[in-house]
C-alpha positions in Angstrom: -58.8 -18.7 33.7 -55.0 -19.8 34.9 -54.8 -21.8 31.5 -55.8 -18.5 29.3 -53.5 -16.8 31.7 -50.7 -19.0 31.1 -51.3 -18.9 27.1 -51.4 -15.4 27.4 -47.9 -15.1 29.2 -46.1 -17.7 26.4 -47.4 -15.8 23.8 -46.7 -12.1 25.2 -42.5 -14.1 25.6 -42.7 -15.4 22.0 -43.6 -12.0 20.8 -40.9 -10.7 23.0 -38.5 -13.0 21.7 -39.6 -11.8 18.3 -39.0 -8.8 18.2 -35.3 -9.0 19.7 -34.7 -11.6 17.1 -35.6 -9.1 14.9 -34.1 -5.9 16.3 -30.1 -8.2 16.6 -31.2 -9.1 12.9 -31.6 -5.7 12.0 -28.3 -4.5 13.5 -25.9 -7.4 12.1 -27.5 -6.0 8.5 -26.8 -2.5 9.2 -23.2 -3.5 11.0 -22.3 -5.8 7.8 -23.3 -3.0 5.4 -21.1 -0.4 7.7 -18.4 -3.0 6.8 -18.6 -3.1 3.6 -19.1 0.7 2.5 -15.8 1.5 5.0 -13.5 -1.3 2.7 -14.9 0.4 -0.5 -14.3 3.6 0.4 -11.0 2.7 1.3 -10.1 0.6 -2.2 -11.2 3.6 -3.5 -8.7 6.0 -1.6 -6.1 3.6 -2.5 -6.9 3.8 -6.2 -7.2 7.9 -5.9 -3.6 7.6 -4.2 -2.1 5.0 -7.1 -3.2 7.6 -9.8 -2.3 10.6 -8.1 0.9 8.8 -7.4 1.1 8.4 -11.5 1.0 12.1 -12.2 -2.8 12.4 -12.8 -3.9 14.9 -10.1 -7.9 16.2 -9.5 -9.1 12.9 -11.1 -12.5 11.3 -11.0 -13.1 7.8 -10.5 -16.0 6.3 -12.7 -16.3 2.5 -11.7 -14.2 -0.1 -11.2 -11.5 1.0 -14.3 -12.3 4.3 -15.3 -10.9 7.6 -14.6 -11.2 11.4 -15.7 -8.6 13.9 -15.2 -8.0 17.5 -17.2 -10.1 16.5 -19.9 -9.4 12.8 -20.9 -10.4 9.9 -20.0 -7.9 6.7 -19.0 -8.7 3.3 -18.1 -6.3 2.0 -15.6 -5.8 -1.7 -14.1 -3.6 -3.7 -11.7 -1.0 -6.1 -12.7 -0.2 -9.0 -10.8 2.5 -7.5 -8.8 0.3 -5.0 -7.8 1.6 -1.9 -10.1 -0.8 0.3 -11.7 -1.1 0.8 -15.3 -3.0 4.1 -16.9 -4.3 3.8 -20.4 -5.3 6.9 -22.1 -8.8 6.0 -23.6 -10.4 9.8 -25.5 -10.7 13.7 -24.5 -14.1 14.2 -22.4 -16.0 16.8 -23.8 -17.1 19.5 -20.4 -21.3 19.8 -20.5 
């Protein structure tokens, strides 16, 4: 009876251990996805300022190049230095 006893105890702390393993797991997940939707929602701030900055006001971002503002669509990418460049691409037709 002390043996089962015993047994019983080790495996009640390995479940225990278990579980909080999993729980800490659970949160660095949710704590590294928190991370990384707060730095894209910030690159994408920065590329709604850049625009904005470049005359093209009320815009809406599709992706990682494309834009829509008043109608047309540009394309717009970074040089090396860091300066934005807006490409006009067609007029969007409004559905």
């Amino acid at each position: 009876m002390n043996k089962a006893h015993k047994v019983d105890k080790e495996i009640k702390f390995l479940i225990i251990i278990i579980m909080i393993g999993i729980i800490f797991g659970v949160l660095i997940v949710k704590e590294i996805y928190s991370i990384e939707i707060a730095n894209r929602n910030a690159r994408v701030s920065e590329r709604l300022e850049d625009i904005t900055k470049a005359g093209y006001d009320e815009c809406t971002l599709y992706g990682d190049d494309l834009f829509v503002s008043e109608g047309k669509m540009y394309m717009y990418k970074y040089d090396a230095d860091g300066r934005v460049h807006i490409f006009y691409i067609n007029d969007v037709a409004e559905k």
